[in-house]
C-alpha positions in Angstrom: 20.4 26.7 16.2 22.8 24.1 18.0 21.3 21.7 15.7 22.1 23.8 12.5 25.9 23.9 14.1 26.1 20.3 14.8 24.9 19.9 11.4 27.0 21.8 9.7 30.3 20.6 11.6 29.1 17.0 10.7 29.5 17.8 7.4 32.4 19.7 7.5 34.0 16.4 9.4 32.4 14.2 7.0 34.2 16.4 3.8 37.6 16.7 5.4 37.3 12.4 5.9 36.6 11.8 2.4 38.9 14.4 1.1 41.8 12.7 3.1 40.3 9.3 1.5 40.5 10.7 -2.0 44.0 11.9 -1.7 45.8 8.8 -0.3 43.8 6.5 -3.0 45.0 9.0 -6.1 48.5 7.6 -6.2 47.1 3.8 -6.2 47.1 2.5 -9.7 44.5 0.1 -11.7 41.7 3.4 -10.9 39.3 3.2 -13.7 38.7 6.4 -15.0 38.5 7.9 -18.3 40.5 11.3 -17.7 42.0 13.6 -15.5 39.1 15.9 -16.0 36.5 13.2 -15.0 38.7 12.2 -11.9 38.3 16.5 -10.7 34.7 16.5 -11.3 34.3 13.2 -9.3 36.4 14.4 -6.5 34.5 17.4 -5.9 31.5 16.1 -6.2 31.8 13.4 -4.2 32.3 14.7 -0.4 28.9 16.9 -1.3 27.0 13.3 -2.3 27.9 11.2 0.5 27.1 14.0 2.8 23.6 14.2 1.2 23.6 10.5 1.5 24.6 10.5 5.3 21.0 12.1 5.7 19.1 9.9 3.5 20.8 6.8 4.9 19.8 8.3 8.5 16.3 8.5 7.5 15.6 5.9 5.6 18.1 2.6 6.0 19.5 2.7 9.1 16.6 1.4 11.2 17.4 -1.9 9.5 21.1 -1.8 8.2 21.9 -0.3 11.6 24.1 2.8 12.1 27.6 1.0 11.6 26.0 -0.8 8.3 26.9 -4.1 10.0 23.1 -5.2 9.5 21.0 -7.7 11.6 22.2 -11.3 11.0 20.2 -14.2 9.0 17.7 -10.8 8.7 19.1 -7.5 7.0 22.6 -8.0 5.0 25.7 -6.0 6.1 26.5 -3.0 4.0 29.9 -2.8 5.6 32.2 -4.6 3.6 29.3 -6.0 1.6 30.4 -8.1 -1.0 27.1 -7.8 -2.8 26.9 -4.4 -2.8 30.6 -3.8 -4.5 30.4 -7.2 -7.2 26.8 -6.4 -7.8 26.5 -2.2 -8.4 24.2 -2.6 -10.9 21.6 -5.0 -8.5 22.6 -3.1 -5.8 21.0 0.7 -6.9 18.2 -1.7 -8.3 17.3 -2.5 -5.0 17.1 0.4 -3.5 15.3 2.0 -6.5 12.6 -1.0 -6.8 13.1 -2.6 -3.8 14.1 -6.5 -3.5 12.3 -9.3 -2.7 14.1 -12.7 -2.6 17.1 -14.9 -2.0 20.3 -13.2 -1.9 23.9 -13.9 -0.6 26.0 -11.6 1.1 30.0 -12.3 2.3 28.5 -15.8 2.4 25.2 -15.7 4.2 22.0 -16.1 2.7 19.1 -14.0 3.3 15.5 -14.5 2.0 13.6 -11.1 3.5 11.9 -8.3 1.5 13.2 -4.4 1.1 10.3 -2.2 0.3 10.9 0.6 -2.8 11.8 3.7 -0.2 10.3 6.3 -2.9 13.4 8.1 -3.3 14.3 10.4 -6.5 17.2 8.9 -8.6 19.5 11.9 -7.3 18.8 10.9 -3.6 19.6 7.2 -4.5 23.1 8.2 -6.6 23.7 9.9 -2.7 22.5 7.0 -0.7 24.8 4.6 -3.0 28.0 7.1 -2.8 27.5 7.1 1.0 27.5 3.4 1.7 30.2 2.6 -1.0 32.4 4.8 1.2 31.7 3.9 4.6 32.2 1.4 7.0 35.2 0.3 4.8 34.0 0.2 1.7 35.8 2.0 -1.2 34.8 2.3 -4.7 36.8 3.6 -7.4 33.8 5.3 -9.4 31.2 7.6 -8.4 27.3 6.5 -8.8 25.8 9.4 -10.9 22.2 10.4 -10.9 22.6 9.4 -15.5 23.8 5.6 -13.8 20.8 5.8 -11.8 18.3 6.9 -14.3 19.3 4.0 -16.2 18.6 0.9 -14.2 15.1 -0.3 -15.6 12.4 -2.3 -13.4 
């Protein structure tokens, strides 16, 4: 039962946060979006995916990426304030979807390791993306949909 509560007032923390985000970066111009409309479904949507993606990051990612997303260096990148992750969105939900194995450079640091395909559903992965892209610093001005997902091809 405690567990259930200390759940539950996670998430309620973790939705009052990103809510607070959200409204101080709606008056910010240059946002990217395709209507007033979209930016309401996006909103409330949002605070429900990254709390999803709290979870999955706990279970899956954080044993390397390390709770504050800072990584291990020369070993596992940084997710906080990841260069990488924002400039490359598209490579970035590859990897997680197919895994990586190879050279890459992160906030200028290489790393040459190997991330295994975690098996997770393209729903779980749009979650694990919204969570990271708005942690630790990072912002991003558009949501990563389950459709995004879906579309990035081995």
């Amino acid at each position: 039962m405690k567990k259930h509560i200390k759940r539950l007032f996670l998430l309620e923390i973790t939705v009052l946060i990103v809510s607070i985000s959200i409204a101080a970066q709606r008056g910010k111009p240059n946002t990217k979006y395709t209507s007033i409309e979209a930016l309401e479904i996006q909103d409330s949507k949002l605070p429900e995916s990254i709390a999803r993606g709290r979870e999955i990051y706990s279970d899956f990612c954080m044993q390397c990426h390390l709770p504050d997303g800072k990584g291990t260096p020369k070993v596992f990148p940084p997710l906080a304030g990841s260069d990488w992750l924002t400039d490359k969105r598209k490579e970035s939900i590859h990897s997680i979807k197919y895994g990586l194995n190879g050279p890459i450079e992160v906030n200028g640091e290489s790393y040459n390791g190997a991330m295994t395909s975690l098996g997770l559903e393209d729903e779980e992965i749009a979650d694990v993306m919204n969570y990271i892209m708005n942690s630790w610093g990072n912002v991003q001005k558009k949501m990563v949909t389950t459709e995004e997902v879906k579309n990035i091809n081995k």
